[in-house]
PDB file of N, H, CA, C and O in Angstrom:
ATOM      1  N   UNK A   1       8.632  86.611  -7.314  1.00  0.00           N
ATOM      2  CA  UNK A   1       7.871  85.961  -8.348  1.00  0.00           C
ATOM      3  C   UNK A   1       7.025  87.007  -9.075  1.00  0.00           C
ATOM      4  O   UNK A   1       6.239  87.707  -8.436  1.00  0.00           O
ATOM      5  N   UNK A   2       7.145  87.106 -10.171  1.00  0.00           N
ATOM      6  H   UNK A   2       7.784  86.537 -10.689  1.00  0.00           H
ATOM      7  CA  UNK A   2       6.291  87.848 -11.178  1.00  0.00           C
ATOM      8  C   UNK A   2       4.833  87.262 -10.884  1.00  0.00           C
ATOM      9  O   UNK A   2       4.553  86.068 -10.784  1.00  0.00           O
ATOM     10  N   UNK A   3       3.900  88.422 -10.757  1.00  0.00           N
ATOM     11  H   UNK A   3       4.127  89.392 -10.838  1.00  0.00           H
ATOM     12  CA  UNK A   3       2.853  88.350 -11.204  1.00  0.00           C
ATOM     13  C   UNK A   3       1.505  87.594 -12.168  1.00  0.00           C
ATOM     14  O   UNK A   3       0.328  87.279 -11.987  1.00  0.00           O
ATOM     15  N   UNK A   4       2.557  87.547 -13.300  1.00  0.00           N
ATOM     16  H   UNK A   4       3.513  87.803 -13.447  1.00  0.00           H
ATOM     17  CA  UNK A   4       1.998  87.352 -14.596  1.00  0.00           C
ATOM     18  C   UNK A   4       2.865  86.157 -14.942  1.00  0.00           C
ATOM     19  O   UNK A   4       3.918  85.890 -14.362  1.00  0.00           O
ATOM     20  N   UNK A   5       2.125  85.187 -16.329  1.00  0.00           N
ATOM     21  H   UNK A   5       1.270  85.404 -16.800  1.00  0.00           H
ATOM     22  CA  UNK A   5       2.689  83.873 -16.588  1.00  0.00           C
ATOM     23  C   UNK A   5       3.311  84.814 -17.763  1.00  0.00           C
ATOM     24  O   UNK A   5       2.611  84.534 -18.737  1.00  0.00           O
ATOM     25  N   UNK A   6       4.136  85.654 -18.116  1.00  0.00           N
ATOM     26  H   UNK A   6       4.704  85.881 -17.325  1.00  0.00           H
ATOM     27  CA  UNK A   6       4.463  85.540 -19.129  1.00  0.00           C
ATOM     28  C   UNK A   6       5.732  84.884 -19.699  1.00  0.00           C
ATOM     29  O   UNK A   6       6.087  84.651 -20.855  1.00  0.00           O
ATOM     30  N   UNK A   7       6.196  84.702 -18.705  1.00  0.00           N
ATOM     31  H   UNK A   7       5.907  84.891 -17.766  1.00  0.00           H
ATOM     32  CA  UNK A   7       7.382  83.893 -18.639  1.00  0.00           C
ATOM     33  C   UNK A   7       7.356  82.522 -19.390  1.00  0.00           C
ATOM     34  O   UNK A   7       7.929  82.084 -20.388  1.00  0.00           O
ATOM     35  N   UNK A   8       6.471  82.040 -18.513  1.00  0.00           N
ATOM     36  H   UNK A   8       6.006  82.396 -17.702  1.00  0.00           H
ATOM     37  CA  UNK A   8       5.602  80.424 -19.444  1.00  0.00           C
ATOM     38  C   UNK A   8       4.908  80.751 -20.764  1.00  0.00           C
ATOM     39  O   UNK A   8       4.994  79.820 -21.565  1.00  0.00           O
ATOM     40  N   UNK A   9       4.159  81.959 -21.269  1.00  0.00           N
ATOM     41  H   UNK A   9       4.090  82.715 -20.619  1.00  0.00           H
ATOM     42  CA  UNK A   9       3.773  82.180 -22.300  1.00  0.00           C
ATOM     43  C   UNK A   9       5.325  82.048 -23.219  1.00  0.00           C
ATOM     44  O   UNK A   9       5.284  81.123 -24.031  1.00  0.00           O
ATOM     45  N   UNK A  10       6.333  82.640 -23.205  1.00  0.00           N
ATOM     46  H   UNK A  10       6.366  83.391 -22.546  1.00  0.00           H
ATOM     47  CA  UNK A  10       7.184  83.179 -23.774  1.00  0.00           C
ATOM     48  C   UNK A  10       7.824  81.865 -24.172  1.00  0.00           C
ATOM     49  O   UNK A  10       8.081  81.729 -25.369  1.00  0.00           O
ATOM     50  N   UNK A  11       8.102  80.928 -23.381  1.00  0.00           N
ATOM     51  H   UNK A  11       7.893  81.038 -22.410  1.00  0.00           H
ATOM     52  CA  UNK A  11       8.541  79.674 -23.485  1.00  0.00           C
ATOM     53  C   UNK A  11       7.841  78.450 -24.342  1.00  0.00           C
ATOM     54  O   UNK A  11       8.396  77.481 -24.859  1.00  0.00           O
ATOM     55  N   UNK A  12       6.530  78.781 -24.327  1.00  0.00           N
ATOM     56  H   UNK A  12       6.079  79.568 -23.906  1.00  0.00           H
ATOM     57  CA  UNK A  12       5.996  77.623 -25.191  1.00  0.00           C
ATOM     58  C   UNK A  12       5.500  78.320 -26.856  1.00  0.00           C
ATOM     59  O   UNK A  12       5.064  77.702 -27.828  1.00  0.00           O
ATOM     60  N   UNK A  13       5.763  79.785 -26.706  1.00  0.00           N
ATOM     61  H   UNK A  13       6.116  80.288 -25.917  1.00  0.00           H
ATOM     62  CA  UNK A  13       5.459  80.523 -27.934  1.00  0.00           C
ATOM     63  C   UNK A  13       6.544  79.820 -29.372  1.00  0.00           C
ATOM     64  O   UNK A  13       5.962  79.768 -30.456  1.00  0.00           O
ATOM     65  N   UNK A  14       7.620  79.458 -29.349  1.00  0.00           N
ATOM     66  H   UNK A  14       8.093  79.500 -28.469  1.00  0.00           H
ATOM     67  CA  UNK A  14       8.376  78.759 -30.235  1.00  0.00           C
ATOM     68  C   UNK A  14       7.079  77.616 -30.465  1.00  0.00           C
ATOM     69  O   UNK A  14       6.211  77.961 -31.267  1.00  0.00           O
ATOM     70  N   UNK A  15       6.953  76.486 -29.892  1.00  0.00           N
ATOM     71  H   UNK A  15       7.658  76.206 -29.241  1.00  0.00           H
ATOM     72  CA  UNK A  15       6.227  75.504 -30.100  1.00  0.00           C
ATOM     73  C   UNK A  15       4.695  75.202 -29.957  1.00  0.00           C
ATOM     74  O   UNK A  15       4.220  74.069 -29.875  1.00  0.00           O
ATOM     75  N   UNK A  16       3.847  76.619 -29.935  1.00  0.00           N
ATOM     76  H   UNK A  16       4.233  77.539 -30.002  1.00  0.00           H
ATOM     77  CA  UNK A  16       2.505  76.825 -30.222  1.00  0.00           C
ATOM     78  C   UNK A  16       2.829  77.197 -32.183  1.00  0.00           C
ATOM     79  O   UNK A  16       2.315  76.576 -33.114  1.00  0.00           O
ATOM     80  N   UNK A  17       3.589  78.103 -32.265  1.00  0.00           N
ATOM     81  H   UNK A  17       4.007  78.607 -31.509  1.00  0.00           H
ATOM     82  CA  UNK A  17       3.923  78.491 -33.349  1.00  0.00           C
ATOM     83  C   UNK A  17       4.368  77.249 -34.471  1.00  0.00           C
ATOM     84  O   UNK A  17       3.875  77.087 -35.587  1.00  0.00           O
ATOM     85  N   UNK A  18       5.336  76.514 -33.893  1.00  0.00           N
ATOM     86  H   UNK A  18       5.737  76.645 -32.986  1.00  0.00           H
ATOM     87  CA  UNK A  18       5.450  75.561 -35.230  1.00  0.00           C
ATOM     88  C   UNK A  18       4.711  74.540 -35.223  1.00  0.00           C
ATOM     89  O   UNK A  18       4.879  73.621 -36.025  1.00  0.00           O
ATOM     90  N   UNK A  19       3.460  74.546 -34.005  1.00  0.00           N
ATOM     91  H   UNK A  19       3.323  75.292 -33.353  1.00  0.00           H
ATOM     92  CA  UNK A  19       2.134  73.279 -34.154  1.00  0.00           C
ATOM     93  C   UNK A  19       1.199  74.047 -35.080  1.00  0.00           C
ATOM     94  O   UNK A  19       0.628  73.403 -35.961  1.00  0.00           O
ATOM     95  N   UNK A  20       1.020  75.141 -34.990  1.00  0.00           N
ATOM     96  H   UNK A  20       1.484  75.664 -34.275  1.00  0.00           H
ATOM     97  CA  UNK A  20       0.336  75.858 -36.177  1.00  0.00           C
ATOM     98  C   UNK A  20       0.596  75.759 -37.328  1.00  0.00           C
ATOM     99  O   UNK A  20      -0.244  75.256 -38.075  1.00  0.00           O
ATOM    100  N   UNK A  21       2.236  76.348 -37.992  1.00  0.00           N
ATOM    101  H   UNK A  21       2.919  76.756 -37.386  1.00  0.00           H
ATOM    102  CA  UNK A  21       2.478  76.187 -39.046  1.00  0.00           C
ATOM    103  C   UNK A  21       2.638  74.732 -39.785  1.00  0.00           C
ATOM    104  O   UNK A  21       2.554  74.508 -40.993  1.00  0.00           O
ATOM    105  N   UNK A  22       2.859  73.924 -38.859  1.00  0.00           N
ATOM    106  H   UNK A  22       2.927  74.105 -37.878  1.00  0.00           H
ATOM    107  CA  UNK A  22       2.756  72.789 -39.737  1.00  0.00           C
ATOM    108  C   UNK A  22       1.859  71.838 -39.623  1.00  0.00           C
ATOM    109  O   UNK A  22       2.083  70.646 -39.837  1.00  0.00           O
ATOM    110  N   UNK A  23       0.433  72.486 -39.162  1.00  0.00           N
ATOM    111  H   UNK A  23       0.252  73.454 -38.988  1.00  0.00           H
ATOM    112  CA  UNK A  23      -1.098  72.046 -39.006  1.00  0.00           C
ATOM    113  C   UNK A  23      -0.638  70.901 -38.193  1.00  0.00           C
ATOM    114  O   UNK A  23      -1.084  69.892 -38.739  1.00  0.00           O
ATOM    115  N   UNK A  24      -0.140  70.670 -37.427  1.00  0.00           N
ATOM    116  H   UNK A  24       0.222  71.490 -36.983  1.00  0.00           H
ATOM    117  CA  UNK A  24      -0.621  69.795 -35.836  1.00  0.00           C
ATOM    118  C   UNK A  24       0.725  68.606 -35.647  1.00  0.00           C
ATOM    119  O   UNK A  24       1.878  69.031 -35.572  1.00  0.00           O
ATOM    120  N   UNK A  25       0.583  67.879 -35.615  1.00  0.00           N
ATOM    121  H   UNK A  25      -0.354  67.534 -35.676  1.00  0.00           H
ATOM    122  CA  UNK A  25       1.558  66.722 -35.197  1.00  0.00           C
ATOM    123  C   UNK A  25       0.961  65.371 -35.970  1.00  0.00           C
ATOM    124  O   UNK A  25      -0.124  65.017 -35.509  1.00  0.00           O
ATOM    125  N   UNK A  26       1.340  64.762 -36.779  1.00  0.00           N
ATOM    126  H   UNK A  26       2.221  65.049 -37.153  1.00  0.00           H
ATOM    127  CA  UNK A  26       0.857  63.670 -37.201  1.00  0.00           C
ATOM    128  C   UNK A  26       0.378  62.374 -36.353  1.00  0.00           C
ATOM    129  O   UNK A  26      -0.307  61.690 -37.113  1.00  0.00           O
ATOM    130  N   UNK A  27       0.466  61.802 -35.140  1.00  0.00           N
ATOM    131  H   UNK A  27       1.022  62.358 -34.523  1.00  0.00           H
ATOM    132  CA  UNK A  27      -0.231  61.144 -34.231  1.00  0.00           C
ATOM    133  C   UNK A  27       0.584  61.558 -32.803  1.00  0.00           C
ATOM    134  O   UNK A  27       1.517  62.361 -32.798  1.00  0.00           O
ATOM    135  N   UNK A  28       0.255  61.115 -32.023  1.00  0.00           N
ATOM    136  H   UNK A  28      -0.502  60.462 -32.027  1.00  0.00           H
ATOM    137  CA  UNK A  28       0.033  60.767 -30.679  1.00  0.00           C
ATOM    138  C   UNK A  28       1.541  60.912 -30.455  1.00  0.00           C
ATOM    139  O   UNK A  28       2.119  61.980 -30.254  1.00  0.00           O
ATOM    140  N   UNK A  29       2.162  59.572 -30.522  1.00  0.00           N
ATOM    141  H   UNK A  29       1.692  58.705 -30.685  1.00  0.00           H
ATOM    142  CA  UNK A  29       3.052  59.386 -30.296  1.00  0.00           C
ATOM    143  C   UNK A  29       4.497  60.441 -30.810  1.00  0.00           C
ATOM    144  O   UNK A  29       5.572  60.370 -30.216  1.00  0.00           O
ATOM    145  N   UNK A  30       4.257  61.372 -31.988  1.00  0.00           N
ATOM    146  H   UNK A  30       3.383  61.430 -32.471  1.00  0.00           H
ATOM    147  CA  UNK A  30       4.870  62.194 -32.688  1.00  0.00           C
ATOM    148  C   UNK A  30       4.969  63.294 -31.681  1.00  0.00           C
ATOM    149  O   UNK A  30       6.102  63.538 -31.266  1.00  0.00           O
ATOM    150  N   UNK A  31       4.000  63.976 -31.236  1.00  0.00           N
ATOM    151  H   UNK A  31       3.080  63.777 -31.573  1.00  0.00           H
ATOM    152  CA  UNK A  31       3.628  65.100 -30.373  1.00  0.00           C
ATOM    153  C   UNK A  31       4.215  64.537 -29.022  1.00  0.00           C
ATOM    154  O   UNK A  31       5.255  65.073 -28.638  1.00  0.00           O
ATOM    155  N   UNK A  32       3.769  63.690 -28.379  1.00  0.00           N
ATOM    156  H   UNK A  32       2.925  63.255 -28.691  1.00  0.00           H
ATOM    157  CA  UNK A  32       4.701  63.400 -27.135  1.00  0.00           C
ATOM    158  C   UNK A  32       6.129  63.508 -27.379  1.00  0.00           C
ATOM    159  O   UNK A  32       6.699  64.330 -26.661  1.00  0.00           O
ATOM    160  N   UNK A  33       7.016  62.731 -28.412  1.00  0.00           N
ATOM    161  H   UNK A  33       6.553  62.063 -28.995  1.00  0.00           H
ATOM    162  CA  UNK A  33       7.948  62.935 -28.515  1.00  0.00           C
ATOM    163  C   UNK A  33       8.906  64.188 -28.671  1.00  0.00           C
ATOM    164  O   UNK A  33      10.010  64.295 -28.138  1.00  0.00           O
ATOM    165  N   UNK A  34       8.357  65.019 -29.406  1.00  0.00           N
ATOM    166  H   UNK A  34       7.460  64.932 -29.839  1.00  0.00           H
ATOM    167  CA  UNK A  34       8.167  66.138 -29.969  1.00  0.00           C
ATOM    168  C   UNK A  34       8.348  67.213 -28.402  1.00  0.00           C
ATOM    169  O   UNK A  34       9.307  67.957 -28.197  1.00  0.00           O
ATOM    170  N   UNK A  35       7.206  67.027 -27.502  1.00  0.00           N
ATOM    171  H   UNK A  35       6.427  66.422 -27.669  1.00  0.00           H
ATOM    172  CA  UNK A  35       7.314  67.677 -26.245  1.00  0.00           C
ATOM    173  C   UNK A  35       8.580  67.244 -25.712  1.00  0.00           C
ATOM    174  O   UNK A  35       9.459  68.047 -25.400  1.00  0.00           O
ATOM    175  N   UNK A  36       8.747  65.462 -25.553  1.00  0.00           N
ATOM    176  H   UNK A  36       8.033  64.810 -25.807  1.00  0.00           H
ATOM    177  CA  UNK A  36       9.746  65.618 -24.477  1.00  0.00           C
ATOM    178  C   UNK A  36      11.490  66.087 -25.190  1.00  0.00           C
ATOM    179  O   UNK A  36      12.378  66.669 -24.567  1.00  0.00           O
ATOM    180  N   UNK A  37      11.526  65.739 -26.231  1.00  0.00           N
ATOM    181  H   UNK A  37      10.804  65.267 -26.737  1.00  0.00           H
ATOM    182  CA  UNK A  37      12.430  66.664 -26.911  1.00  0.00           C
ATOM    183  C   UNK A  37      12.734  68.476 -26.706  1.00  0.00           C
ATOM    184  O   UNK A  37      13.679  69.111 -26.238  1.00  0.00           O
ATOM    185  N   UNK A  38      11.412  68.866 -27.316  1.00  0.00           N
ATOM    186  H   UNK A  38      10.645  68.350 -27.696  1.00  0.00           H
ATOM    187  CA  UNK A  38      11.600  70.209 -26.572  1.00  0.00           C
ATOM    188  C   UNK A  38      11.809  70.700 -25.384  1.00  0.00           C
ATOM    189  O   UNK A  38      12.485  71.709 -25.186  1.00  0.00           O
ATOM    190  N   UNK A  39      11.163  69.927 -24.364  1.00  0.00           N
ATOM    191  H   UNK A  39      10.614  69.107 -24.525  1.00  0.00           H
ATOM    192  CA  UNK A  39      11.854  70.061 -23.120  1.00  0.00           C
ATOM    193  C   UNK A  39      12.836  70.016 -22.899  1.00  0.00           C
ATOM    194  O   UNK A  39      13.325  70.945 -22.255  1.00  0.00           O
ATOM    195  N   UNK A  40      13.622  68.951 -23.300  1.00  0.00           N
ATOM    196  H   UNK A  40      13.225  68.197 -23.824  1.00  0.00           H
ATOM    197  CA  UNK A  40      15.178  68.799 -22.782  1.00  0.00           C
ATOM    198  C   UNK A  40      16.125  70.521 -23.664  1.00  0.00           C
ATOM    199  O   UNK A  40      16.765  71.445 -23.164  1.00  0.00           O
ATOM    200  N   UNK A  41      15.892  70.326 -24.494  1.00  0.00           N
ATOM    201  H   UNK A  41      15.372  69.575 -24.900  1.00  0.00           H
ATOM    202  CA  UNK A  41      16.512  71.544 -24.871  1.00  0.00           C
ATOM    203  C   UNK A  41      15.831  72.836 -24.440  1.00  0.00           C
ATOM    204  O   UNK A  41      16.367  73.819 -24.953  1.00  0.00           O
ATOM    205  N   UNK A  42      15.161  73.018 -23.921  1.00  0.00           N
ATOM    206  H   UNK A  42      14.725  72.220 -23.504  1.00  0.00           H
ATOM    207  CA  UNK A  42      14.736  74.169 -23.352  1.00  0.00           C
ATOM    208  C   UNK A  42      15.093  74.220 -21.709  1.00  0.00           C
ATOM    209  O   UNK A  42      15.151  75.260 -21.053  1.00  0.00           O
ATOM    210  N   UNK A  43      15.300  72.964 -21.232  1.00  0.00           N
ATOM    211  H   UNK A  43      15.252  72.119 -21.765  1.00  0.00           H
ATOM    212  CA  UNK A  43      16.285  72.843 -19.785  1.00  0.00           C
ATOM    213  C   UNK A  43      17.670  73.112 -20.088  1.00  0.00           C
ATOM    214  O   UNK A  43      18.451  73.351 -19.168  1.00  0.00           O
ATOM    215  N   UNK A  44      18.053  73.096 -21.309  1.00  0.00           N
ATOM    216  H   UNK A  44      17.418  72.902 -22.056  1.00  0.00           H
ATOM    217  CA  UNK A  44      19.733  72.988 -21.654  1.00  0.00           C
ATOM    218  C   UNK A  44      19.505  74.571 -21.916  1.00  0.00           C
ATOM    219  O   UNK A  44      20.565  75.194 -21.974  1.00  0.00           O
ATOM    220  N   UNK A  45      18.684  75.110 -22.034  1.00  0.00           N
ATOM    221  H   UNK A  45      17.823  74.604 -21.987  1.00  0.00           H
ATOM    222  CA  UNK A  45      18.825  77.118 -22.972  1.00  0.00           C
ATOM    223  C   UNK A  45      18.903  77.616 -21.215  1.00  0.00           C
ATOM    224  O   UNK A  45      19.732  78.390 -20.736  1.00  0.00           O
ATOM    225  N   UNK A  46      18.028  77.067 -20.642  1.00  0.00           N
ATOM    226  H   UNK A  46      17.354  76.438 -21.031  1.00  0.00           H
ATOM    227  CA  UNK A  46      17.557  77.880 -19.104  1.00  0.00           C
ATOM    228  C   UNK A  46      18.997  77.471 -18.520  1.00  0.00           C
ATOM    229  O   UNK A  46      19.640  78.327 -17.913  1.00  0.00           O
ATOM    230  N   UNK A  47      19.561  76.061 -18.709  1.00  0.00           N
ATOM    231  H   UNK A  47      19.039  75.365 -19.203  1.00  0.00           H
ATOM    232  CA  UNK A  47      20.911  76.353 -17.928  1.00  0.00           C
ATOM    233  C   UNK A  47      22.390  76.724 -18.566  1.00  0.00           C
ATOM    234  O   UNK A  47      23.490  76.358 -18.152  1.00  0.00           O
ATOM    235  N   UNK A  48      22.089  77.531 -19.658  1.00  0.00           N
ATOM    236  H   UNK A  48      21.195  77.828 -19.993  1.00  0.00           H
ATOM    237  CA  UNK A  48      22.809  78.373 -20.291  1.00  0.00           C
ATOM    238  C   UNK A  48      23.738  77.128 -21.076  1.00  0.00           C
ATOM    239  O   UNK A  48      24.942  77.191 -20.831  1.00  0.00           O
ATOM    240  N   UNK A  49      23.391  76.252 -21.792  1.00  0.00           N
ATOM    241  H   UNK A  49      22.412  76.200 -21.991  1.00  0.00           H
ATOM    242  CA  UNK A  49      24.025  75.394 -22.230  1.00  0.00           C
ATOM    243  C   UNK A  49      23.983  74.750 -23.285  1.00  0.00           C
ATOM    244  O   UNK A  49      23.163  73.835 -23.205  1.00  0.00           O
ATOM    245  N   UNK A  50      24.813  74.845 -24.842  1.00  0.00           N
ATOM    246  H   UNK A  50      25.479  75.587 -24.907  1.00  0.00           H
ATOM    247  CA  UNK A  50      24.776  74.684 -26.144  1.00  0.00           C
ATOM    248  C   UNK A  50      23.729  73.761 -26.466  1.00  0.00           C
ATOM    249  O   UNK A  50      24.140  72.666 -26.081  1.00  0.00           O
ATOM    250  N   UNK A  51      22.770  73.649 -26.892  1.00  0.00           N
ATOM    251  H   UNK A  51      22.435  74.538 -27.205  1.00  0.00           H
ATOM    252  CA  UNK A  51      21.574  72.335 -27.272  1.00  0.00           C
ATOM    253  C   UNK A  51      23.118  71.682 -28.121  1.00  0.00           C
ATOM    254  O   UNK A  51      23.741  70.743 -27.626  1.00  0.00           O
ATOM    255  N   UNK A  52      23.611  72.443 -29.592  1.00  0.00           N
ATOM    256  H   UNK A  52      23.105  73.206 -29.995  1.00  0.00           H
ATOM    257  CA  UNK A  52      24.080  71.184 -29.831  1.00  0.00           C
ATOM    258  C   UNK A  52      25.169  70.277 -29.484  1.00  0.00           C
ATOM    259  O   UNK A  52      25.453  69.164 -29.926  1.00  0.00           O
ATOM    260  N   UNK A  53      25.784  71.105 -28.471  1.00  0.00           N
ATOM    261  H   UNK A  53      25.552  72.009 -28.112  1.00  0.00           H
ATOM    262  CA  UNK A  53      27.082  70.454 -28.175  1.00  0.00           C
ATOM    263  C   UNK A  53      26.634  69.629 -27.198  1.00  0.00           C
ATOM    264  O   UNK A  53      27.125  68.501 -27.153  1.00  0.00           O
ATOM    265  N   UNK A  54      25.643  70.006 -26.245  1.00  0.00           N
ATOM    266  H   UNK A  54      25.244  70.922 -26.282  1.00  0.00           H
ATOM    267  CA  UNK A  54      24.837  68.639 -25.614  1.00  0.00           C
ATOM    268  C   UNK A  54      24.149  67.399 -26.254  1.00  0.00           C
ATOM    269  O   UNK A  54      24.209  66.179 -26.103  1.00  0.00           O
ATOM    270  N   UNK A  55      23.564  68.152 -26.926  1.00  0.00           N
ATOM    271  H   UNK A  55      23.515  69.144 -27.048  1.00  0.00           H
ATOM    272  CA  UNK A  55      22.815  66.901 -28.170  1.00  0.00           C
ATOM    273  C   UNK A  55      24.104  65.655 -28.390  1.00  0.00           C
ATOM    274  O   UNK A  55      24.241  64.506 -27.971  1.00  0.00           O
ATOM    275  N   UNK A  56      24.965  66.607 -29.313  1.00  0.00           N
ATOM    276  H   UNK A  56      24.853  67.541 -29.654  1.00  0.00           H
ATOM    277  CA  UNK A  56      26.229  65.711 -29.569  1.00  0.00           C
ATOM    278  C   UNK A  56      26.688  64.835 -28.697  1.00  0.00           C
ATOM    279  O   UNK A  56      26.771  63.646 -29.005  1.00  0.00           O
ATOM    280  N   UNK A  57      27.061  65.300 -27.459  1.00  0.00           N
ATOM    281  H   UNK A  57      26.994  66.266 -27.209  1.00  0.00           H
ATOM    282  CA  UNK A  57      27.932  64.967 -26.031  1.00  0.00           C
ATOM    283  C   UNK A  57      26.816  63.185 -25.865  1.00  0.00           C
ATOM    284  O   UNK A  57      27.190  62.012 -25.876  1.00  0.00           O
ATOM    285  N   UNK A  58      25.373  63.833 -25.726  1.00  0.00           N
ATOM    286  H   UNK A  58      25.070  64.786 -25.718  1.00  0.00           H
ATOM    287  CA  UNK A  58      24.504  62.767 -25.910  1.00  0.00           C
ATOM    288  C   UNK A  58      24.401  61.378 -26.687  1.00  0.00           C
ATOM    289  O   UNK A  58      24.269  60.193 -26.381  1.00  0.00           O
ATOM    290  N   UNK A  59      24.521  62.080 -27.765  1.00  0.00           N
ATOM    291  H   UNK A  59      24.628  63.042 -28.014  1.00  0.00           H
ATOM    292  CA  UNK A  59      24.507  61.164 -28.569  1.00  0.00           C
ATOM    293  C   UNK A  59      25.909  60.223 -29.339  1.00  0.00           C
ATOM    294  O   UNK A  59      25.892  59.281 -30.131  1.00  0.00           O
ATOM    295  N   UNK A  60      26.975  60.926 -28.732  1.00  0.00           N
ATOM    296  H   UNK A  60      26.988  61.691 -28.088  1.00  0.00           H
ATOM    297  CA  UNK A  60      28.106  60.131 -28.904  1.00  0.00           C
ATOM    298  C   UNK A  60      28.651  59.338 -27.264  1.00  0.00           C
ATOM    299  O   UNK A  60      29.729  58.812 -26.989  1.00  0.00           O
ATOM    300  N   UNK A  61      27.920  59.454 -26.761  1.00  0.00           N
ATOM    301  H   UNK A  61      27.044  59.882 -26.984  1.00  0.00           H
ATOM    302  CA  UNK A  61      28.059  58.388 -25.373  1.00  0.00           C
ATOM    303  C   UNK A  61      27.803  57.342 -25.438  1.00  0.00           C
ATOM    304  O   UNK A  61      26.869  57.002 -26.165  1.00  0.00           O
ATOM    305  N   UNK A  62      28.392  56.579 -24.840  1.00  0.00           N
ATOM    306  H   UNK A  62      29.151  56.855 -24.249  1.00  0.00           H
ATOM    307  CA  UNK A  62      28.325  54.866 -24.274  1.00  0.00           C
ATOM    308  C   UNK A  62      26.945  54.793 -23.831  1.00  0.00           C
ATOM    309  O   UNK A  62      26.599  55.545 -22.920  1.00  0.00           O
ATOM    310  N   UNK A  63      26.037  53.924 -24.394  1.00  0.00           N
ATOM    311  H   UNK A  63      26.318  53.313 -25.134  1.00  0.00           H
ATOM    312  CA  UNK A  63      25.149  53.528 -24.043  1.00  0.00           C
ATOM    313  C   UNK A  63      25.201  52.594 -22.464  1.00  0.00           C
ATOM    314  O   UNK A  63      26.124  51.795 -22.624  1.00  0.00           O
ATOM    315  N   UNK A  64      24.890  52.485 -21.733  1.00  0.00           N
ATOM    316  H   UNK A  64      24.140  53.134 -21.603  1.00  0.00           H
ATOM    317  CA  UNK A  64      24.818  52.057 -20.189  1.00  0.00           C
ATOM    318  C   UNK A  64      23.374  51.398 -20.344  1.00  0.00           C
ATOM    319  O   UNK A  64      22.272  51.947 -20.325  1.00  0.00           O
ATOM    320  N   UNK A  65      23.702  50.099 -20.497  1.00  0.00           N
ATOM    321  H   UNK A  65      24.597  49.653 -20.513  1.00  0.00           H
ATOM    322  CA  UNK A  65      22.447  49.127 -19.947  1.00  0.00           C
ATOM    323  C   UNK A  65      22.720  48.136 -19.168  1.00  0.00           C
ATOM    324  O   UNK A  65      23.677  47.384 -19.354  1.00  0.00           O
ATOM    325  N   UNK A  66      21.573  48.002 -17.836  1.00  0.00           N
ATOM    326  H   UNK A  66      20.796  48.612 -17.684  1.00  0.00           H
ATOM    327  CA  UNK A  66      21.852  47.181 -17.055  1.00  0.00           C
ATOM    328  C   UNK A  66      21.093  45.498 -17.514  1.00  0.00           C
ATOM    329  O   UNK A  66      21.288  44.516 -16.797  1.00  0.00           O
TER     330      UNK A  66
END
């Protein structure tokens, strides 16, 4: 284990950066979404795996409701 967080710095530097440039998140609910979005594609980069061909794969699936 490294020492230092820079690892975690390095990872949220994309999305400190575009909360700046586009002066903040318009409410609450925007910014949560916003996070859990970025998360998922930043679990899909760490497991070496296309955001959009996942995105796609996602979003052209059978919805499953019980």
């Amino acid at each position: 284990m490294e020492p230092t967080n820079n690892l975690s710095e390095q990872v949220i530097r994309e999305h400190v950066l575009m909360r700046k440039i586009i002066g903040a998140f318009r409410s609450q609910n925007g910014a949560e979404y916003y996070q859990y979005i970025a998360s998922v594609f930043a679990t899909w980069r760490l497991q070496g795996k296309d955001v959009y061909d996942e995105l796609k794969e996602l979003l052209y699936s059978p919805m499953n409701f019980v």
